[in-house]
N, C-alpha and C positions, 0 to 999 in steps of 0.2 A: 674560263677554263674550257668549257662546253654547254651545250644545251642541256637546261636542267633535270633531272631525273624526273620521274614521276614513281613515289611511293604509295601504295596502301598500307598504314599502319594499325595493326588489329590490335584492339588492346579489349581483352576480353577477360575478364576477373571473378569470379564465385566465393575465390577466397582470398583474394589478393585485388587492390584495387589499382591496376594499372594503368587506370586514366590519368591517376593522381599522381602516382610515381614515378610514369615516362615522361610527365611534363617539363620537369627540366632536361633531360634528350633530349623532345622536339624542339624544345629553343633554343638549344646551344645548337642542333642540324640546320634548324629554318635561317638561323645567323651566317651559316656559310654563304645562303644562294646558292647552293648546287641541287637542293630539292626543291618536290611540290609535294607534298602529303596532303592525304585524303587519310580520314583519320575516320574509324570504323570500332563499332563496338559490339557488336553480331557477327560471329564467324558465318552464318549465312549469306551476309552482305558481300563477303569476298569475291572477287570479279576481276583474276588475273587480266583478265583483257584490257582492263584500264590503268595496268601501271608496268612500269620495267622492271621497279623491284616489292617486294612483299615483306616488310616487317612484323614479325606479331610476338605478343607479349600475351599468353594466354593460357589458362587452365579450362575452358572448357573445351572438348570436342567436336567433333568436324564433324561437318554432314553429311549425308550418305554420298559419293561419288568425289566430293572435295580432294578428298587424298590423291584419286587419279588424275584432277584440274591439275592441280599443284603439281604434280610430278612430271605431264606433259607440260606448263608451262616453264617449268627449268630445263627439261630437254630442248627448249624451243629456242633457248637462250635469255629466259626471264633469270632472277637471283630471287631465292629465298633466304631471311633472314630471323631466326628461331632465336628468342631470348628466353632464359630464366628455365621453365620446367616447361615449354611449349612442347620440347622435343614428347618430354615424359606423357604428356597426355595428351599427344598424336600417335606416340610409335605404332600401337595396338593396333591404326585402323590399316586397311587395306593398302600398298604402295608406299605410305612412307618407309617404312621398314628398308627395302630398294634404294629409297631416295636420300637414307639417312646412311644405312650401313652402320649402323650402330644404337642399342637401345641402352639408355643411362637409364638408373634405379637412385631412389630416393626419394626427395635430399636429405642431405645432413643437419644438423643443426645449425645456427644460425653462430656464424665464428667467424673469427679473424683470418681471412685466406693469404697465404704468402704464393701469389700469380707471377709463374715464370713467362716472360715472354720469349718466342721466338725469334730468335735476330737474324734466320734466312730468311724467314718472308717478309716479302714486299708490305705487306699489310700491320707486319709490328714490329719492323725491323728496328725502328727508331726509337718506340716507345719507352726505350729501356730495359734493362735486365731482370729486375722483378717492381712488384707493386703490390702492397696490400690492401686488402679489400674486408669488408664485413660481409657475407653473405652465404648463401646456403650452397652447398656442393652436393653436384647429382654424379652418382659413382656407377664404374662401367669397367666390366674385364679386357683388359687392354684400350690399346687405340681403337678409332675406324680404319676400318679396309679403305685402301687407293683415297686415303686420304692426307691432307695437310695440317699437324697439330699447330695451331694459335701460342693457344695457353696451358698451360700445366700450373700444377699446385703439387705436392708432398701432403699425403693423405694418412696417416698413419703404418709408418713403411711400406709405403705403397705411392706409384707416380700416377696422378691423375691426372684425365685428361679434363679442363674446362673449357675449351672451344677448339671449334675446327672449320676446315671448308674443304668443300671436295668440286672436283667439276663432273657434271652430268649432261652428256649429251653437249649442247651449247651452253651449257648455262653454269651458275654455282649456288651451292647453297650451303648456307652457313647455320651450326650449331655454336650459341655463346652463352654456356649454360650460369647465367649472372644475371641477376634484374629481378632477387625479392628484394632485399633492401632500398630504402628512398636514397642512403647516402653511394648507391651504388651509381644509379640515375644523375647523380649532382658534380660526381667527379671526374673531373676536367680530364685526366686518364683515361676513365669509362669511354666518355662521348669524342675523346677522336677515334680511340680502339672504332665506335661503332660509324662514325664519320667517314675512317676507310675501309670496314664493309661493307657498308652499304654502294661506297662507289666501284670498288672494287667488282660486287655480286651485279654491277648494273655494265660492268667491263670494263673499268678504267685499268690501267697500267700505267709504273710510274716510269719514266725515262729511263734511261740509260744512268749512271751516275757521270754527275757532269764533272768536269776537266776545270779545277781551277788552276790561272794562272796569277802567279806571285810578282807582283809587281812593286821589287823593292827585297835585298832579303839579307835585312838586317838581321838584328836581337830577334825583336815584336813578330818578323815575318817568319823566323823558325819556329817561336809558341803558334803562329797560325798552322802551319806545316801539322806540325804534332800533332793539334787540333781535329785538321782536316781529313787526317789518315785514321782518324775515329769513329767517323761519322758515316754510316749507310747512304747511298745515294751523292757524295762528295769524293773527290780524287784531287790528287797535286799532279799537276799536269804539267806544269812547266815555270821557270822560275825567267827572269827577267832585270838584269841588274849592270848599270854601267861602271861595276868596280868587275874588273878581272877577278879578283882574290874572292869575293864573294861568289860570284859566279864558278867559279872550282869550288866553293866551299858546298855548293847546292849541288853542282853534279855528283860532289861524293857524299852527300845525306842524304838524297834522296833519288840518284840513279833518273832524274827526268830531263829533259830537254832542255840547252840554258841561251839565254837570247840576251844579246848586248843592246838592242834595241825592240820597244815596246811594238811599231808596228810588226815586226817580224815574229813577235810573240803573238799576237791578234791575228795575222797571217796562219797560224797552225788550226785547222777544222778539230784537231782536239780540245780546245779550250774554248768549252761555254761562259765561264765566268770567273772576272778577273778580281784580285783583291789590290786595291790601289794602299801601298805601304807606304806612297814619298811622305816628306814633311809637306806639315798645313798648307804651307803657302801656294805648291803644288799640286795642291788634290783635286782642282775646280779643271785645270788642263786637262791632268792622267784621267779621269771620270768623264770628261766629255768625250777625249781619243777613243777609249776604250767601250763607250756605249756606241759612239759615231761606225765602230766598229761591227757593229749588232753582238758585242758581250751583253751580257746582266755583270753588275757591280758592285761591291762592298768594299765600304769606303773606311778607312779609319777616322778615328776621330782625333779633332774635330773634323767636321764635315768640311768645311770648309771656313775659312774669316770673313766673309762679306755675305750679306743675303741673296744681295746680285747673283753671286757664283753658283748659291745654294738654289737658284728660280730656276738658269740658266741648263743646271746638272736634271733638272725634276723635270723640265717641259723635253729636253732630248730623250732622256729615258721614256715621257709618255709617247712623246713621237715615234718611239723606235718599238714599242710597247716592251721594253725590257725593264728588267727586274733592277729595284737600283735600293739599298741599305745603305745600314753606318753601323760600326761597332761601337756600338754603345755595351758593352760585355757586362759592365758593372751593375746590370741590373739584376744579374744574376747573384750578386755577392747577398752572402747570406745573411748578415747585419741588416743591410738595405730590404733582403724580403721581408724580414721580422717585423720590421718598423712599417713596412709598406703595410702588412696584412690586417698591422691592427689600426693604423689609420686608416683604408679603406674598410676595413670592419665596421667602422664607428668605433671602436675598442675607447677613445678617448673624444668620442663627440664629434662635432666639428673643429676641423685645425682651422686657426688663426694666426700662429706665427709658430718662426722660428728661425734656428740660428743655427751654422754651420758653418766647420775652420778644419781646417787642413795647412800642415805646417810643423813649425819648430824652432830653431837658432842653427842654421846649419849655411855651409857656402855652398850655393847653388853648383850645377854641374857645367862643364864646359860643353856642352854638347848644344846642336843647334834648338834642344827644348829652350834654352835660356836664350835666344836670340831671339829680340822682336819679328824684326821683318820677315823672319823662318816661323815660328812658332806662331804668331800673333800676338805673344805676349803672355803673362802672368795667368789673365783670367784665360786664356783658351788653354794651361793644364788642366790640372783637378776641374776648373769648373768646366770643362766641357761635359764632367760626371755629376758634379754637383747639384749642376744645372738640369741636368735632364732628370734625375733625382725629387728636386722640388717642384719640376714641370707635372712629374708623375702626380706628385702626390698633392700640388694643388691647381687641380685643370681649370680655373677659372681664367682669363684673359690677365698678361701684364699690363700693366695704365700708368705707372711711372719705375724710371730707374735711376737710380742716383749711385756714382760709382766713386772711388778715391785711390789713388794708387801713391807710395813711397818709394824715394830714390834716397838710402840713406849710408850702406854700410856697403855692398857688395856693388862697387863701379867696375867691374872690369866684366860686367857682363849686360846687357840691353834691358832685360825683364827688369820688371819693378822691385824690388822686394817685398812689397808686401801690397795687395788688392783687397778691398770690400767693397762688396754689392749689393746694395738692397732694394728690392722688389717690393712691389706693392701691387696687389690682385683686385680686379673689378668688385669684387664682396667685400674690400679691406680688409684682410688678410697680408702679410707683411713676412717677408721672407730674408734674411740675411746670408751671405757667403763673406769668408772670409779665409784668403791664403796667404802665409807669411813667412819668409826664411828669414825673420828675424824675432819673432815672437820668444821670450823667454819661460814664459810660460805659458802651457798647453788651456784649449779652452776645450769644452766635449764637440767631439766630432758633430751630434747633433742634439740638438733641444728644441723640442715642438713641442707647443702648448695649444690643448685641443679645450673644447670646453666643457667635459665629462674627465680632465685627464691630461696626462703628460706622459712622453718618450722621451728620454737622455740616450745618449749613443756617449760611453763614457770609453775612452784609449786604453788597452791595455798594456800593462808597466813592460814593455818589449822594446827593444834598441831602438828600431823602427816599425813603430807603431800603428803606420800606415799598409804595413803587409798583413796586418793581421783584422782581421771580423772586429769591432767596436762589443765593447759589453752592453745589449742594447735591457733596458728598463724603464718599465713601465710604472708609474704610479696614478692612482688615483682616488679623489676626496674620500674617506673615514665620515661614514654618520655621525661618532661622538666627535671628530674634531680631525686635524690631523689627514695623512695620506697611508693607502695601502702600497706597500713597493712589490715588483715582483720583477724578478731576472726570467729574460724568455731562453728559453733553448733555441739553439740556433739552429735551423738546418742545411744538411749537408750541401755544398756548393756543386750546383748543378755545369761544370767546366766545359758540357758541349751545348751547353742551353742555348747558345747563339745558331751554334751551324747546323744542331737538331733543327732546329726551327727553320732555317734555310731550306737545309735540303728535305724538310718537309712542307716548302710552299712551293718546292720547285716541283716535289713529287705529288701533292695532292692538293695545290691550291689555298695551303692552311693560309692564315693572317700572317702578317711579317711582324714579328715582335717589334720592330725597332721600324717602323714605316719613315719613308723620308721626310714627311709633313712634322713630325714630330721631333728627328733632326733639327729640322727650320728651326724650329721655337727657339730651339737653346742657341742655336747661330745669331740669331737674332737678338736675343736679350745679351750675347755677349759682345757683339755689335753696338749695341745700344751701351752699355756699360764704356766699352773703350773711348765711344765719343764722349761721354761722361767726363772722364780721367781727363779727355783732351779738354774740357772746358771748364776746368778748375772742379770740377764735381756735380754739373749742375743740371740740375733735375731732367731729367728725360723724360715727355710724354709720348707716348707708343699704346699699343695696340696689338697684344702680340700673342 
């Protein structure tokens, strides 16, 4: 992104132990690589000279002339970055007052805050609309003067303010008045909030919003559209499609540019990044043209059918050093986080196996999904989700695959009717998929059996039951005998969790949820499956 910042992080406590409880801050900040902290536990020790920005986390007071370092080093164009009740036991001394323009009184008791965020600034634009939080609220009559409010809360009929950032001189400095709580320090909300402050206070600014273009614009490419028109940082730039009838259909949904041909759409210096909609078979060309182009990319899935295409699409991207994804969206679905959260919890031990089906009795569609050489086949539907699903949740190496596929009832279409795949993990660990349009009876979407415990992901009684979140539950061993069962509450489906996450790695360098390496895997094991199919079933050794 750039060279890394340099922080002094003051964590200074009499009655709060700050050491303890910005520890998970510093390691979820130190995991970016965009800092260097120097970590200081004596406000005396402060020594703007040695860093670009100044975080501190502190209830004791400043030493005589401090206030005036501090205020000339954010005129200078340093960043200061005030958490928790810093602000409160600085205001008093000399020049912050100046530097704060604003003095909060308090706090309040320790309560459930409902945090509005700002969605004009750059800095939490994405984050969301609101967020709750457990922590103490420092109260204050009105806003700061020539300032930028963050966050808000609702205070007892009353709007408060709980952060802000102002510019001074060259510099900024931010009040974020959050950080007694440990569970405030630990949540993944918290520490990007404080992620793009700190690069923010140190002068980062995020791009322009980038210009995507629609390459393809089907069904799936207008849910992208919709999407993209939601997301801070993201724009529909231009649509791209060799059907006439579609191509009027984009000029009048969405009023942007329409190109019968992709180089002429890559031609336009409005479009940073393209989304590649063709079918599978397709996507390893359109992603090469389009990176070859100096786009960044997001690719639908599957990513690609062969691994070849999938080396071929990752080493241009690093060559070009552009940005190159897969929408994998379904990692978002809310079934799938419940199940994820408490498998990676430990909630049920270590996972050892499991089983998963998708399907019914039903005739396939005529559309090119159902044609091999177009699709790739059976397993590159559902299991291009599936797959990445059980890659999630059991990241050990694959070491054998053994695949089966049926030609029995629906001939007038290419795909199998019915695929199983089963995996097996370098720890012995053992994973099943199973998709079938001939199944008459339904099997549960998923069963994992961990060794504290078991997950069911049981279908709900719906026409189609693949539109709807799975009932997921959880059981596990009864001391007297027997199991305890419990239904999870689901949470609500996060529907821009993809392009959030984009155009917040395009704006601040975050991790790319869906990295291409991770793509591979599932390309790969379904690769390895279809030559399976082709060799009567037989065992696959891999590496993967």
């Amino acid at each position: 992104m750039r060279s890394r910042v340099a922080v002094q992080a003051l964590l200074a406590g009499r009655s709060h132990d700050y050491m303890r409880l910005a520890r998970p801050l510093l390691r979820s900040l130190e995991l970016t690589h965009h800092f260097d902290f120097e970590v200081i536990t004596d406000p005396a020790a402060l020594d703007p000279g040695r860093s670009r920005v100044i975080l501190a986390a502190s209830d004791q007071p400043l030493v005589p002339g401090q206030a005036e370092d501090l205020t000339g080093f954010v005129r200078a164009g340093g960043g200061l970055v005030l958490l928790g009740g810093t602000l409160a036991a600085w205001i008093a001394q000399d020049g912050l007052g100046k530097l704060a323009r604003w003095a909060p009184s308090g706090p309040g008791p320790m309560t459930e805050l409902v945090i509005r965020a700002e969605l004009s600034h750059p800095v939490t634009a994405t984050l969301g609309a609101d967020f709750r939080l457990t922590d103490e609220l420092y109260l204050s009559e009105g806003p700061p003067a020539e300032a930028a409010v963050l966050l808000s809360t609702s205070w007892r009929n009353t709007d408060q303010v709980v952060a802000y950032e102002r510019e001074v001189g060259e510099g900024r400095f931010f009040h974020v008045g959050l950080g007694h709580s440990a569970a405030t320090y630990e949540d993944a909300w918290f520490q990007k909030l404080m992620h793009r402050a700190l690069l923010f206070a140190a002068g980062h600014r995020p791009p322009a919003p980038a210009g995507v273009g629609l390459l393809g614009y089907g069904a799936i490419a207008r849910d992208h559209a919709s999407l993209i028109a939601q997301v801070a940082g993201l724009r529909v730039g231009a649509v791209c499609d060799t059907s006439d009838e579609r191509r009027e259909l984009a000029d009048r949904e969405l009023g942007v540019p329409v190109y019968a041909a992709a180089r002429d759409m890559y031609d336009d210096p409005e479009i940073g990044l393209v989304l590649v909609g063709t079918p599978p078979a397709a996507h390893a060309a359109a992603v090469l043209e389009a990176l070859a182009a100096g786009k960044d990319v997001v690719c639908e899935k599957p990513f690609a059918l062969r691994v070849e295409e999938v080396d071929r699409m990752v080493d241009e991207a690093a060559a070009r050093k552009r940005v190159l994804t897969v929408y994998q969206s379904r990692r978002w679905d809310p079934d799938y986080v419940a199940m994820r959260d408490v498998v990676r919890s430990g909630g049920i031990g270590e996972p050892f196996y499991m089983e998963s089906f998708i399907g019914g009795y039903s005739h396939p569609c005529d559309f090119w999904h159902s044609h091999e050489p177009i699709s790739g086949g059976t397993i590159y539907d559902w299991g291009s989700h599936y797959f990445d699903w059980i890659l999630q949740l059991f990241p050990d190496a694959v070491k054998r695959i053994a695949a089966n596929g049926h030609k029995r009832v629906w001939h007038d279409v290419t795909n199998s009717d019915q695929v199983r795949v089963d995996l097996t993990f370098a720890n012995g660990a053992q994973a099943t998929f199973l998709q079938s349009d001939i199944a008459g009876a339904m099997k549960p979407k998923w069963y994992v059996l961990g060794t504290r415990g078991a997950v069911v992901g049981e279908w709900r009684d719906e026409p189609v039951p693949a539109d709807f979140p799975a009932r997921v539950k959880v059981f596990r061993p009864a001391d007297a005998g027997g199991t305890h069962e419990e239904t999870l509450a689901l949470p609500v489906r996060d529907e821009l969790g993809f392009y959030r996450n984009l155009a917040d790695h395009l704006a601040w360098d975050e991790a790319l949820a869906v990295p291409a390496s991770e793509a591979r895997r599932t390309v790969a094991v379904m690769e390895a499956a279809t030559r399976s199919i082709a060799h009567g079933g037989a065992q696959i050794e891999v590496d993967i």
